[in-house]
Backbone atoms as SQL, in Angstrom:
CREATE TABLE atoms (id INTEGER PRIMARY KEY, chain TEXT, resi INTEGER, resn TEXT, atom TEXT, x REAL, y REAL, z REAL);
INSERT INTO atoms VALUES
  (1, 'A', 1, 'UNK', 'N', 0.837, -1.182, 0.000),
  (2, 'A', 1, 'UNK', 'CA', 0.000, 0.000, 0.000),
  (3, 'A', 1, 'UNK', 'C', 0.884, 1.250, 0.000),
  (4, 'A', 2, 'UNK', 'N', 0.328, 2.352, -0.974),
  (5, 'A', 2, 'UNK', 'CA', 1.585, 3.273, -0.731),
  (6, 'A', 2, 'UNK', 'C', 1.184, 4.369, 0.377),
  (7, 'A', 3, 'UNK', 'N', 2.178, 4.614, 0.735),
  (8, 'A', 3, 'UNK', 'CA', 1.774, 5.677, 2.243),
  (9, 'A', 3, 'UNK', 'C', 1.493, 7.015, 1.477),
  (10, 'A', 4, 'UNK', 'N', 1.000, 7.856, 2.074),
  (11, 'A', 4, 'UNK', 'CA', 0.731, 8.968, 1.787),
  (12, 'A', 4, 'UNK', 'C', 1.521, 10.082, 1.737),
  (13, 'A', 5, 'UNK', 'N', 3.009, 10.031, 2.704),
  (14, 'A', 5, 'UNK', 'CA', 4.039, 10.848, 2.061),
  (15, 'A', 5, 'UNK', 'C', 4.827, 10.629, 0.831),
  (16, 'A', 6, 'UNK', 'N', 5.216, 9.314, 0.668),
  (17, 'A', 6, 'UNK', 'CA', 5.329, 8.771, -0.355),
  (18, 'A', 6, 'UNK', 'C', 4.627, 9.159, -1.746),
  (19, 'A', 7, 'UNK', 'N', 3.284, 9.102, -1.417),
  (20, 'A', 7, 'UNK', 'CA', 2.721, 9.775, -2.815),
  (21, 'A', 7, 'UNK', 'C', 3.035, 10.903, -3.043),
  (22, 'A', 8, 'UNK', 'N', 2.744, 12.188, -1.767),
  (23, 'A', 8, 'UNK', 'CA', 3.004, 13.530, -1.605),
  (24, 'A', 8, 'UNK', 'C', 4.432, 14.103, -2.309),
  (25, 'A', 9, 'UNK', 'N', 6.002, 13.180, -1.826),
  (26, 'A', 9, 'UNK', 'CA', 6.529, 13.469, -2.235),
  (27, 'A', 9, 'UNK', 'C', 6.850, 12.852, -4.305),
  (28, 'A', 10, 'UNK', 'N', 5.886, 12.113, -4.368),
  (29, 'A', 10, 'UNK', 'CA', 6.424, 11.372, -6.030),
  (30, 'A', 10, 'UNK', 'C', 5.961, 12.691, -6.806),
  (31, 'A', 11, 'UNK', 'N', 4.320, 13.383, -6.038),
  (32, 'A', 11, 'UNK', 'CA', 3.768, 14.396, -7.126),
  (33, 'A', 11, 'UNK', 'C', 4.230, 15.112, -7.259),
  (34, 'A', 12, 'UNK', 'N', 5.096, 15.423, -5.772),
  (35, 'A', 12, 'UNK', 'CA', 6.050, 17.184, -6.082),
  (36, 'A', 12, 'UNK', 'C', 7.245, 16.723, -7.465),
  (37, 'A', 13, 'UNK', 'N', 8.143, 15.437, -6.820),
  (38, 'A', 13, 'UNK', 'CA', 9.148, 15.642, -7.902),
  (39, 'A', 13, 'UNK', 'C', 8.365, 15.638, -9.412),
  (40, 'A', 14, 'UNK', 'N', 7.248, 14.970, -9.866),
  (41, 'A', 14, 'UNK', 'CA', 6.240, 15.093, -10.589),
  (42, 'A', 14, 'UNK', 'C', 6.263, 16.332, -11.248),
  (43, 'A', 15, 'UNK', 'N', 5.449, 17.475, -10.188),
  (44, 'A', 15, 'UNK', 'CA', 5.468, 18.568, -10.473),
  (45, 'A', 15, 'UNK', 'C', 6.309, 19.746, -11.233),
  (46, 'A', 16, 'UNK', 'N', 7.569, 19.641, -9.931),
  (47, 'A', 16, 'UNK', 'CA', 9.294, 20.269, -10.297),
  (48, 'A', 16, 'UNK', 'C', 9.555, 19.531, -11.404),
  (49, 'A', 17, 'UNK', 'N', 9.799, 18.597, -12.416),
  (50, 'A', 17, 'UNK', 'CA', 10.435, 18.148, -12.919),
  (51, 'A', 17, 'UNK', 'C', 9.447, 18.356, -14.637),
  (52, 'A', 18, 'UNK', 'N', 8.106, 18.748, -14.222),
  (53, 'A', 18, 'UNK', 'CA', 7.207, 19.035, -15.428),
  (54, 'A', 18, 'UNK', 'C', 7.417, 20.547, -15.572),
  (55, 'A', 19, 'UNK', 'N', 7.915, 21.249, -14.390),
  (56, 'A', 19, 'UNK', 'CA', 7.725, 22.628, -14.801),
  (57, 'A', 19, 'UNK', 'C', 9.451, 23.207, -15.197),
  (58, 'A', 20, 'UNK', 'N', 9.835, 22.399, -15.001),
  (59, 'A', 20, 'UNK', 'CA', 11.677, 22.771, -15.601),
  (60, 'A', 20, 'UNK', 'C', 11.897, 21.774, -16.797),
  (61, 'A', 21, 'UNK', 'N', 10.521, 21.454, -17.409),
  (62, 'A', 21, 'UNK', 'CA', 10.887, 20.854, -19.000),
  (63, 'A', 21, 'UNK', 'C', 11.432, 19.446, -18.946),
  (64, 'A', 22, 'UNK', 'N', 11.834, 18.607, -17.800),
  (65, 'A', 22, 'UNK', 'CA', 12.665, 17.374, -17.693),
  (66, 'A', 22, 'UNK', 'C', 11.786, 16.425, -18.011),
  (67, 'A', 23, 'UNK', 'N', 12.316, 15.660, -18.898),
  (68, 'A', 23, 'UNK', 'CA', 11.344, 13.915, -19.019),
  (69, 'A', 23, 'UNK', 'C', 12.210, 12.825, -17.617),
  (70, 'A', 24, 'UNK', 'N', 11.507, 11.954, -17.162),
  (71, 'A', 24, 'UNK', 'CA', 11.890, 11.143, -16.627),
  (72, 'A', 24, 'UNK', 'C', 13.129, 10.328, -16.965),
  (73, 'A', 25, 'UNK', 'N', 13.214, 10.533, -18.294),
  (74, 'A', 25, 'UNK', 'CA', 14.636, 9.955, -18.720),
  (75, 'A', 25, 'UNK', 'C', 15.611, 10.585, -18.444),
  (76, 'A', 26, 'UNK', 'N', 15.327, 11.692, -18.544),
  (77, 'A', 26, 'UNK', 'CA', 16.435, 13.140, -18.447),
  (78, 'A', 26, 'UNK', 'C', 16.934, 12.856, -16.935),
  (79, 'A', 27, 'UNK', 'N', 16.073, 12.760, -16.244),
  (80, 'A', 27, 'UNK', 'CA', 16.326, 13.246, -14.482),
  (81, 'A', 27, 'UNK', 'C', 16.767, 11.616, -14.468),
  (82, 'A', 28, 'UNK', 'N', 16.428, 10.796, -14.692),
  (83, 'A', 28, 'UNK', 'CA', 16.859, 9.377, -14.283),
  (84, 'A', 28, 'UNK', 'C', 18.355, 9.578, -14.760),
  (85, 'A', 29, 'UNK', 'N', 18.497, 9.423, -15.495),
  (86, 'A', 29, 'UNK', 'CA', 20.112, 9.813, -16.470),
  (87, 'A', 29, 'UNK', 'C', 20.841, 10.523, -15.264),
  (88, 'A', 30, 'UNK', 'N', 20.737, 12.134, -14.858),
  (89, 'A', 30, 'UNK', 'CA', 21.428, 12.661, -14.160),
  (90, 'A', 30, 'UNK', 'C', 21.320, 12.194, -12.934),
  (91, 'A', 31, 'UNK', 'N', 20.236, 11.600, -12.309),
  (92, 'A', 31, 'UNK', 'CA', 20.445, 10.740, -11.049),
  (93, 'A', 31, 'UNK', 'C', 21.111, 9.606, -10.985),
  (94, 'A', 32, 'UNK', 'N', 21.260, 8.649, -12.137),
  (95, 'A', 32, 'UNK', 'CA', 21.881, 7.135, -12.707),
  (96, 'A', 32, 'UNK', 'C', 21.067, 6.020, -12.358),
  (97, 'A', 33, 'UNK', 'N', 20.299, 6.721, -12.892),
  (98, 'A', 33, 'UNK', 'CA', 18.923, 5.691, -12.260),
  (99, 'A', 33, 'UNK', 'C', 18.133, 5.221, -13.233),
  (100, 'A', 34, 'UNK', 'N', 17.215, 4.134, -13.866),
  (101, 'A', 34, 'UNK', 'CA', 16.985, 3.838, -14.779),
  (102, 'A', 34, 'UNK', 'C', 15.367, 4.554, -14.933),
  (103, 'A', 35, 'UNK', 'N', 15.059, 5.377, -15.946),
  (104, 'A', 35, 'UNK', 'CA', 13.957, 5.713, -15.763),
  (105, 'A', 35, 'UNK', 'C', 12.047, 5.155, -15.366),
  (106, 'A', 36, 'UNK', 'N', 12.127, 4.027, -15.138),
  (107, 'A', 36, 'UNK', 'CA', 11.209, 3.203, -14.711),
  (108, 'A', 36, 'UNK', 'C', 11.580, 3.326, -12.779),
  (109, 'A', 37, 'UNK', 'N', 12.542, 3.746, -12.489),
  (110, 'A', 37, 'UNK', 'CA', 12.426, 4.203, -11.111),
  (111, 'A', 37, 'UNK', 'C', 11.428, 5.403, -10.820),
  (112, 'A', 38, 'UNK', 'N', 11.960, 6.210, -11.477),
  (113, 'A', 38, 'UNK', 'CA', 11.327, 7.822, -11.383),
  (114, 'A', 38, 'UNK', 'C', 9.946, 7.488, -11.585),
  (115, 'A', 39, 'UNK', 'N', 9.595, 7.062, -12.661),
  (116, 'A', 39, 'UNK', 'CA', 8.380, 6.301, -12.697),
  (117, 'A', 39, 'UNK', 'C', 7.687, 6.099, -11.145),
  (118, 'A', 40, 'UNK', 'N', 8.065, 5.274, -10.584),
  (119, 'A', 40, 'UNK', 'CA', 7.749, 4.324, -9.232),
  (120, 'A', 40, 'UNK', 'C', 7.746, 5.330, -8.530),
  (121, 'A', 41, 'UNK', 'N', 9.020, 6.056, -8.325),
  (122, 'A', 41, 'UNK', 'CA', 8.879, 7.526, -7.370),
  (123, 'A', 41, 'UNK', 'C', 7.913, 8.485, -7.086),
  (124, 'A', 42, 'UNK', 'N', 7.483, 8.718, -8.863),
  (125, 'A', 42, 'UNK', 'CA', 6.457, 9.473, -8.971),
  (126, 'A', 42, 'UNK', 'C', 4.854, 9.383, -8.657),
  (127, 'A', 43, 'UNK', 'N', 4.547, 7.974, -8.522),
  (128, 'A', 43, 'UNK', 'CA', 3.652, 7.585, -8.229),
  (129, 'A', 43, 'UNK', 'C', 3.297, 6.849, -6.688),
  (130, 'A', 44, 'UNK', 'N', 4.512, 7.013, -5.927),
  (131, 'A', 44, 'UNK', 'CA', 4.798, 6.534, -4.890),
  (132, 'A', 44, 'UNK', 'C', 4.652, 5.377, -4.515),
  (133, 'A', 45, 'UNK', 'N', 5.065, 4.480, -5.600),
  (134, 'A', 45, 'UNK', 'CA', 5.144, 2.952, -5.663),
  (135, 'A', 45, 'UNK', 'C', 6.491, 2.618, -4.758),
  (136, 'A', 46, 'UNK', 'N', 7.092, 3.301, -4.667),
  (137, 'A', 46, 'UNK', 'CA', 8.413, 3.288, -4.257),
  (138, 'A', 46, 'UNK', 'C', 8.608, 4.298, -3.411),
  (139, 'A', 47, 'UNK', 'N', 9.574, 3.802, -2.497),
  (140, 'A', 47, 'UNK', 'CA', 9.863, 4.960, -1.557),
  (141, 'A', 47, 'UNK', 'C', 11.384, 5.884, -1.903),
  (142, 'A', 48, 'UNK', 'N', 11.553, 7.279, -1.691),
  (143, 'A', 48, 'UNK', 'CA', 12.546, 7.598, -2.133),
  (144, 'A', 48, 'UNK', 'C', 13.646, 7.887, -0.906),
  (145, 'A', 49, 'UNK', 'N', 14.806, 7.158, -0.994),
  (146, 'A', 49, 'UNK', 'CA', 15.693, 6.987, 0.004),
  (147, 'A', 49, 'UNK', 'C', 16.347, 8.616, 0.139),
  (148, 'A', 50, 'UNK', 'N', 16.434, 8.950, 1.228),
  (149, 'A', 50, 'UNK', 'CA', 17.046, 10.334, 1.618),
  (150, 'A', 50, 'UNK', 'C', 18.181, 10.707, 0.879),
  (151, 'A', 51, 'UNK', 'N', 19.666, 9.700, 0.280),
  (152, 'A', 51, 'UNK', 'CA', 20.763, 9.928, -0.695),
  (153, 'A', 51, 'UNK', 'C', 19.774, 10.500, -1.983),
  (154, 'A', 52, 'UNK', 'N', 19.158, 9.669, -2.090),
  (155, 'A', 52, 'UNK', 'CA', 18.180, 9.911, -3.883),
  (156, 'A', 52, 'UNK', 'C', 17.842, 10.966, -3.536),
  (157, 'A', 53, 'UNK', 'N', 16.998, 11.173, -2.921),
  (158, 'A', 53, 'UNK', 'CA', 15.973, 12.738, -2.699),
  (159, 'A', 53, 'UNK', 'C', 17.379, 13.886, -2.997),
  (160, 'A', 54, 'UNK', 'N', 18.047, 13.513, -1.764),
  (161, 'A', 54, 'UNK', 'CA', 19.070, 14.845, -2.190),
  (162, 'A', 54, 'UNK', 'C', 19.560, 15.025, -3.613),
  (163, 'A', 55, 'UNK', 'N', 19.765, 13.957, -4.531),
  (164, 'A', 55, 'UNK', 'CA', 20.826, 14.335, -5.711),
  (165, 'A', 55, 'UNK', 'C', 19.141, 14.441, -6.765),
  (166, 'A', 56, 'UNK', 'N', 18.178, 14.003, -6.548),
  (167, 'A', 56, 'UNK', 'CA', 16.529, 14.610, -7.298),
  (168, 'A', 56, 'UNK', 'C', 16.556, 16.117, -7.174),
  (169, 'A', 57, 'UNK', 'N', 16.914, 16.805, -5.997),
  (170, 'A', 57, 'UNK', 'CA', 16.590, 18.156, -5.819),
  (171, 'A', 57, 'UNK', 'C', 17.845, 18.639, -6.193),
  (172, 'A', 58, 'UNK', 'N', 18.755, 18.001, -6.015),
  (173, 'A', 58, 'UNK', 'CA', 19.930, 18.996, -7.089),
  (174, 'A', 58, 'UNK', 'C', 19.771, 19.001, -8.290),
  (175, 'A', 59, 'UNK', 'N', 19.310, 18.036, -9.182),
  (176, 'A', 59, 'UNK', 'CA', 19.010, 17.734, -10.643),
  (177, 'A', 59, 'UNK', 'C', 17.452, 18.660, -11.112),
  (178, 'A', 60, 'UNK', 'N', 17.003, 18.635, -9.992),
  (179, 'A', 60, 'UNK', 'CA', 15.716, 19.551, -9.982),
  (180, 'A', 60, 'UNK', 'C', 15.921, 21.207, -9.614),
  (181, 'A', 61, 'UNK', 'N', 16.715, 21.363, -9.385),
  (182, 'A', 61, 'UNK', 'CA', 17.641, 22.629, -8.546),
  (183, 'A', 61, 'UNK', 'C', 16.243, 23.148, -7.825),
  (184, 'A', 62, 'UNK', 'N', 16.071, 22.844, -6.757),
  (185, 'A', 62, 'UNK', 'CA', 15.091, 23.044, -5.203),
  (186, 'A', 62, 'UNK', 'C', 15.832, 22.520, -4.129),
  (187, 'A', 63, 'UNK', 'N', 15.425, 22.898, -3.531),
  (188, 'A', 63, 'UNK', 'CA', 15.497, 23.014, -1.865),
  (189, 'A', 63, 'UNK', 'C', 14.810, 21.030, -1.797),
  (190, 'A', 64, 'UNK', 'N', 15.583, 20.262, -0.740),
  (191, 'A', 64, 'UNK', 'CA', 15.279, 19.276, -0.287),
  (192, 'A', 64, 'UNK', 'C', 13.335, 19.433, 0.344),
  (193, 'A', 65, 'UNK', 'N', 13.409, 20.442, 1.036),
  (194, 'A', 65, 'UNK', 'CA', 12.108, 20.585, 1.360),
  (195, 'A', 65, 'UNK', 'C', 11.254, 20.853, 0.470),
  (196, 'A', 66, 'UNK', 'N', 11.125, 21.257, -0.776),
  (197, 'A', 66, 'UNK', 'CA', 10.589, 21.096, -1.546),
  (198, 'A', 66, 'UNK', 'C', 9.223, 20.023, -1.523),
  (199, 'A', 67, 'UNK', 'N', 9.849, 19.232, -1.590),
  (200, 'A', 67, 'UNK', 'CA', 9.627, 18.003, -1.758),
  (201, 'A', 67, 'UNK', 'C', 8.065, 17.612, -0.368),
  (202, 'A', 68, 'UNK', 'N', 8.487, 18.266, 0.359),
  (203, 'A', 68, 'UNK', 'CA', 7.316, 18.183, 1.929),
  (204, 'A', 68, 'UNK', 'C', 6.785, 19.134, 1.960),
  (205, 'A', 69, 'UNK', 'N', 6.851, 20.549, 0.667),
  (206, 'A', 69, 'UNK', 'CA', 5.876, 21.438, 1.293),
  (207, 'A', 69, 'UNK', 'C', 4.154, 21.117, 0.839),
  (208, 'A', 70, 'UNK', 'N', 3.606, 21.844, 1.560),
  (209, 'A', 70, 'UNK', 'CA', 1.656, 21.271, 1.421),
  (210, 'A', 70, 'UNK', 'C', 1.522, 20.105, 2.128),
  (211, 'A', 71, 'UNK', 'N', 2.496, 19.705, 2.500),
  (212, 'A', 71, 'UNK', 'CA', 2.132, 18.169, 3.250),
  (213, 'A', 71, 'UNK', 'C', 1.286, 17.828, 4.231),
  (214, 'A', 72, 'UNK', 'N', 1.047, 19.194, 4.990),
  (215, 'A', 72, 'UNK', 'CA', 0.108, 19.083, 5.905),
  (216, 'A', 72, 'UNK', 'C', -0.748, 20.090, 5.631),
  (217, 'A', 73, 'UNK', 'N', -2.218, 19.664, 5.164),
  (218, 'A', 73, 'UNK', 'CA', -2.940, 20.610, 4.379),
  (219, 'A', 73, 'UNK', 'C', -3.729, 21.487, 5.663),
  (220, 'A', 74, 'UNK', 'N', -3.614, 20.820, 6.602),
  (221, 'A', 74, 'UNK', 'CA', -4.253, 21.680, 7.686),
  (222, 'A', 74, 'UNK', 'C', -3.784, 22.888, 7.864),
  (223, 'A', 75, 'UNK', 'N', -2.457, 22.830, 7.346),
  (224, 'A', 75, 'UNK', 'CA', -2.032, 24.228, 7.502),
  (225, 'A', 75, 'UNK', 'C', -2.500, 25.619, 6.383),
  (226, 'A', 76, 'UNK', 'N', -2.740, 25.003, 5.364),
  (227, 'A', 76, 'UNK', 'CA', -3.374, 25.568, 4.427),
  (228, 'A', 76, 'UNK', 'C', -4.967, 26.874, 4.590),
  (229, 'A', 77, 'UNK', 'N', -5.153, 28.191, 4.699),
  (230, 'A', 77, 'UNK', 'CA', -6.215, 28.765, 4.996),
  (231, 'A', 77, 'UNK', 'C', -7.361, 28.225, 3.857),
  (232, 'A', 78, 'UNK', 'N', -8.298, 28.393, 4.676),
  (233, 'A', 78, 'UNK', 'CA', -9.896, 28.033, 3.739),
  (234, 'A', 78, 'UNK', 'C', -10.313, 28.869, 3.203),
  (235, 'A', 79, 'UNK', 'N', -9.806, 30.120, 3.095),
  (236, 'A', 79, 'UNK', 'CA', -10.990, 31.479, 2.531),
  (237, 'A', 79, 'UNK', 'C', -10.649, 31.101, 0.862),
  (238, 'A', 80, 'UNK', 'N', -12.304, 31.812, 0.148),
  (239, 'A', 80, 'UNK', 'CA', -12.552, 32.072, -1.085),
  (240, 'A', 80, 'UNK', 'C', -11.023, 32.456, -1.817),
  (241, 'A', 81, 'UNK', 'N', -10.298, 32.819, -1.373),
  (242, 'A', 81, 'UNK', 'CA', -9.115, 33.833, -2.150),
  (243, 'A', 81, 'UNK', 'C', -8.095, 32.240, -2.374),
  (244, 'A', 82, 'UNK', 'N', -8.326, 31.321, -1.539),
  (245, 'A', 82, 'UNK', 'CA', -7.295, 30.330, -1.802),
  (246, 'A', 82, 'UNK', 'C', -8.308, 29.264, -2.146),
  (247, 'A', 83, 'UNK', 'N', -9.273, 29.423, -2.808),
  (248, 'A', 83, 'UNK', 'CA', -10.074, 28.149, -3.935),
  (249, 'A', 83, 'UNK', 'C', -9.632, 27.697, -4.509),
  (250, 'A', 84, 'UNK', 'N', -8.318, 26.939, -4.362),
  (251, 'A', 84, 'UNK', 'CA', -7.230, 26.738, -5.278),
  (252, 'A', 84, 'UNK', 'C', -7.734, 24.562, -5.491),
  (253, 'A', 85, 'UNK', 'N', -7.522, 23.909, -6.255),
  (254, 'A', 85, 'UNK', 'CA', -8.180, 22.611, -5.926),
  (255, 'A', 85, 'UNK', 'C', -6.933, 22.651, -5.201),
  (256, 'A', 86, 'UNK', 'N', -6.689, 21.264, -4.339),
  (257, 'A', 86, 'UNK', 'CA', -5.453, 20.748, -3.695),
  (258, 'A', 86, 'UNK', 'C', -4.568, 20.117, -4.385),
  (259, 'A', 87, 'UNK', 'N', -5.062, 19.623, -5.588),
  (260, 'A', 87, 'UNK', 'CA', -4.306, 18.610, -6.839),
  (261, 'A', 87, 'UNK', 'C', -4.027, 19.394, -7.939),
  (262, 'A', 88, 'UNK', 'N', -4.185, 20.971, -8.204),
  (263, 'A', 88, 'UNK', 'CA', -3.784, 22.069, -9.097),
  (264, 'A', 88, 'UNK', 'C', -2.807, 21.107, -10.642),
  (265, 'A', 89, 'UNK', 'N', -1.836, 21.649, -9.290),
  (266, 'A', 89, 'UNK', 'CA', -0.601, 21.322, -8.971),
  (267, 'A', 89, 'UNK', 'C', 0.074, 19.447, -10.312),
  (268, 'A', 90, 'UNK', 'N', -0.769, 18.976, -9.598),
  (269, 'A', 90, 'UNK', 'CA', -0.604, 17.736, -10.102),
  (270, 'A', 90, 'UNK', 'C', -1.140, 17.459, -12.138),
  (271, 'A', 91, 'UNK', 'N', -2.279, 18.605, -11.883),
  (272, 'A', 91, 'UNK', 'CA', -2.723, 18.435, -13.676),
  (273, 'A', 91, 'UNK', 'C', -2.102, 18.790, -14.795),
  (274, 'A', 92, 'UNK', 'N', -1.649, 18.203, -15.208),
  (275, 'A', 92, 'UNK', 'CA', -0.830, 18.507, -16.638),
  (276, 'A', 92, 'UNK', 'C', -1.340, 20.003, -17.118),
  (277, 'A', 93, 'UNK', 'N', -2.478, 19.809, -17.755),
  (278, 'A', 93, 'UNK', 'CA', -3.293, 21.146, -17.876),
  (279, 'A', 93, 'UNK', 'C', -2.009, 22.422, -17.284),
  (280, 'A', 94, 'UNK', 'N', -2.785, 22.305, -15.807),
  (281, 'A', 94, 'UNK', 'CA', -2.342, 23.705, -15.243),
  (282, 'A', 94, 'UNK', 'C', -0.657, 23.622, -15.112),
  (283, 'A', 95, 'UNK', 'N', 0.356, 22.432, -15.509),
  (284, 'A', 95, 'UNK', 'CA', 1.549, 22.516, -14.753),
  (285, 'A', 95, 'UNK', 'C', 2.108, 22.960, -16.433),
  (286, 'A', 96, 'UNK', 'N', 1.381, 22.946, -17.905),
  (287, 'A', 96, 'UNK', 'CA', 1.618, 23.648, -19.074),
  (288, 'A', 96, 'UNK', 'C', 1.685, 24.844, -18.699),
  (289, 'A', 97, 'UNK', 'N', 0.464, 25.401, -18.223),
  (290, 'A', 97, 'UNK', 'CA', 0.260, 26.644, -18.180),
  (291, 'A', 97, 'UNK', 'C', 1.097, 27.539, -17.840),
  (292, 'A', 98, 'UNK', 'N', 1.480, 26.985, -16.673),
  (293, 'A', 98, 'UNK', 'CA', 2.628, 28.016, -15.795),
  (294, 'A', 98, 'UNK', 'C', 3.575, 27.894, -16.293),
  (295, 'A', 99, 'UNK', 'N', 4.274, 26.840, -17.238),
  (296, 'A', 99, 'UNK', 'CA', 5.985, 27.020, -17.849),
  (297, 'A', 99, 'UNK', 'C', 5.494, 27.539, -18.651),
  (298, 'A', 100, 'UNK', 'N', 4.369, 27.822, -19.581),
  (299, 'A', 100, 'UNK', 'CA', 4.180, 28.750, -20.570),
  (300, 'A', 100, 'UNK', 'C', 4.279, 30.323, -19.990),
  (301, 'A', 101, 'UNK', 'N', 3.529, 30.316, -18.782),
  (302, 'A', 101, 'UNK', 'CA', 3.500, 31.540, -18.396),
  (303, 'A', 101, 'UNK', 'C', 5.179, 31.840, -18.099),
  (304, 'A', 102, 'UNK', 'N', 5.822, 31.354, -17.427),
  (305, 'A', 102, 'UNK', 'CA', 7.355, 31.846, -17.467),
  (306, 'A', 102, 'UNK', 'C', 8.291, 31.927, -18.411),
  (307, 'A', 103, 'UNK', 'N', 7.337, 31.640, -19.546),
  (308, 'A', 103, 'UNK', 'CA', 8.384, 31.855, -20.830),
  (309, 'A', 103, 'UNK', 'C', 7.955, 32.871, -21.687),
  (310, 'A', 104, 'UNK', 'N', 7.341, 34.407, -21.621),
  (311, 'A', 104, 'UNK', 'CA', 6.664, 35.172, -21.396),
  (312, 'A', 104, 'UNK', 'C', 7.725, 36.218, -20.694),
  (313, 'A', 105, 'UNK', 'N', 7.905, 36.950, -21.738),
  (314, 'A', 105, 'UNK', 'CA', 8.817, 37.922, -21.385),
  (315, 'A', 105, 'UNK', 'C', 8.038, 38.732, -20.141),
  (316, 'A', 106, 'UNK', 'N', 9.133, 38.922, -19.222),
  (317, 'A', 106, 'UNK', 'CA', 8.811, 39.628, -17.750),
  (318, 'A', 106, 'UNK', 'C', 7.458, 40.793, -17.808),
  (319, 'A', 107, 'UNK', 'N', 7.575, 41.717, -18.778),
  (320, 'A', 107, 'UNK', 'CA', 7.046, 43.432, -18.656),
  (321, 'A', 107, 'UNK', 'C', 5.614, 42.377, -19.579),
  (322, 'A', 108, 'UNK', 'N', 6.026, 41.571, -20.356),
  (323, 'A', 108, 'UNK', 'CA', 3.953, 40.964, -20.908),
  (324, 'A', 108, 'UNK', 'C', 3.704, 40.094, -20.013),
  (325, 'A', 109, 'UNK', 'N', 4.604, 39.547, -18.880),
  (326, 'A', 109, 'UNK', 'CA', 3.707, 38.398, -18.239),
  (327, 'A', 109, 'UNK', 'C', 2.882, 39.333, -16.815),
  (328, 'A', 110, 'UNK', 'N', 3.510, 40.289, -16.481),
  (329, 'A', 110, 'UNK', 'CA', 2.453, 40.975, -15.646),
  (330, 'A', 110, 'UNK', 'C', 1.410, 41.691, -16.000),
  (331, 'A', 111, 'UNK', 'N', 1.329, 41.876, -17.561),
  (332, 'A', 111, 'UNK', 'CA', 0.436, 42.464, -17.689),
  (333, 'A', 111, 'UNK', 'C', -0.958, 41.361, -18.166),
  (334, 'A', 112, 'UNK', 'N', -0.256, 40.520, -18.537),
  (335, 'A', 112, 'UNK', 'CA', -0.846, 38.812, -18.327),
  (336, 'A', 112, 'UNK', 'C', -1.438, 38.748, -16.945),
  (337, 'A', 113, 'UNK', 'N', -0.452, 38.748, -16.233),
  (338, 'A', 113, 'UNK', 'CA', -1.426, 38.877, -14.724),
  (339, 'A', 113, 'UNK', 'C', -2.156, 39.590, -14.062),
  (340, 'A', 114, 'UNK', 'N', -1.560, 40.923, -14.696),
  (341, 'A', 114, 'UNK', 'CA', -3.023, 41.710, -14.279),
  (342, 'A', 114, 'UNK', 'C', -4.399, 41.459, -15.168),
  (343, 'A', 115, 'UNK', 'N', -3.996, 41.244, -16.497),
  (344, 'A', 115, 'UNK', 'CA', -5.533, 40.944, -17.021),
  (345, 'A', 115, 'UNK', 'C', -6.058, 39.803, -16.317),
  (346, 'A', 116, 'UNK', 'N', -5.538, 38.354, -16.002),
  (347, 'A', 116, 'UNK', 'CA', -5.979, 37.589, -15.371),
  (348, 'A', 116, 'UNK', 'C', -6.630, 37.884, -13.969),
  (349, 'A', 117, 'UNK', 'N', -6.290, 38.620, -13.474),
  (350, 'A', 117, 'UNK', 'CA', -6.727, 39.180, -11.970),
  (351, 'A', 117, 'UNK', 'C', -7.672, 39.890, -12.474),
  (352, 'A', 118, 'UNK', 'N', -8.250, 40.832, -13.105),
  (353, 'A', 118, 'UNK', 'CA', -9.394, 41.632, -13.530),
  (354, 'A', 118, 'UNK', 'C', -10.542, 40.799, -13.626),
  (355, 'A', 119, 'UNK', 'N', -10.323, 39.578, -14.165),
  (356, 'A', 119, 'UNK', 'CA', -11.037, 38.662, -14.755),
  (357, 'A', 119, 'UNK', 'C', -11.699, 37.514, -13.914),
  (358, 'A', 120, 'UNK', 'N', -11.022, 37.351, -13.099),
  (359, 'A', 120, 'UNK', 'CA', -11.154, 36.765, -11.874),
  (360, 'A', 120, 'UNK', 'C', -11.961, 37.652, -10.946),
  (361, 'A', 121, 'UNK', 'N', -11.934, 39.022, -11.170),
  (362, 'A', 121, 'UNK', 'CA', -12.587, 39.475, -10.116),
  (363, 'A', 121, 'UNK', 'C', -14.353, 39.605, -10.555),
  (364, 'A', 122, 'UNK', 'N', -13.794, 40.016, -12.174),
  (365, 'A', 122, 'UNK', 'CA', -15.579, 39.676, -12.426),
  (366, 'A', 122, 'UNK', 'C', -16.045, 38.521, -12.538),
  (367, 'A', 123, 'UNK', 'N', -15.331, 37.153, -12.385),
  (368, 'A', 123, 'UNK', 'CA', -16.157, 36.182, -12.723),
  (369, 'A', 123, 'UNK', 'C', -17.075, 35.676, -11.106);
């Protein structure tokens, strides 16, 4: 059965590793790991040993903690302003979106965000 940090941490490297462009082959390669691990990692079929985690977040360039933040959603506030789903994060969909959005020259992506915020406020 997979535990639940275990999953927590497969989606983040999941996450980090969809939004810096890396295929599983890529990051397996620089870890020396065969990509059907990362696989397992990612889905938390597998547990990721503390040596691995560290040389994942160097290949991922993050912070080790990375990897544990949101983990405890209790900590998370409930108001309307953070209607955010809890699995955002995890949808292909939205994890396009945002490397698109950072590839978006600086002076159009805020103005990207401010139209998005306007829009949000009337909906």
């Amino acid at each position: 059965m997979v535990h639940a940090v275990d999953a927590h941490v497969g989606k983040r490297i999941r996450q980090r590793r969809w939004l810096v462009g890396m295929t599983q082959q890529k990051l397996a390669e620089r870890v020396g790991i065969k990509f059907q691990q990362i696989q397992k990692y990612e889905t938390g079929a597998n547990r990721v040993s503390a040596s691995r985690l560290w040389d994942i977040a160097e290949s991922l360039q993050v912070d080790v903690a990375f990897f544990f933040d949101g983990l405890r959603e209790d900590a998370v506030a409930g108001g309307p302003e953070n209607a955010v789903p809890a699995d955002m994060m995890g949808d292909k969909e939205a994890m396009e979106l945002v490397r698109s959005y950072y590839s978006i020259p600086e002076n159009q992506r805020r103005r990207l965000f401010e139209l998005a915020r306007v829009l949000s406020d009337v909906a």
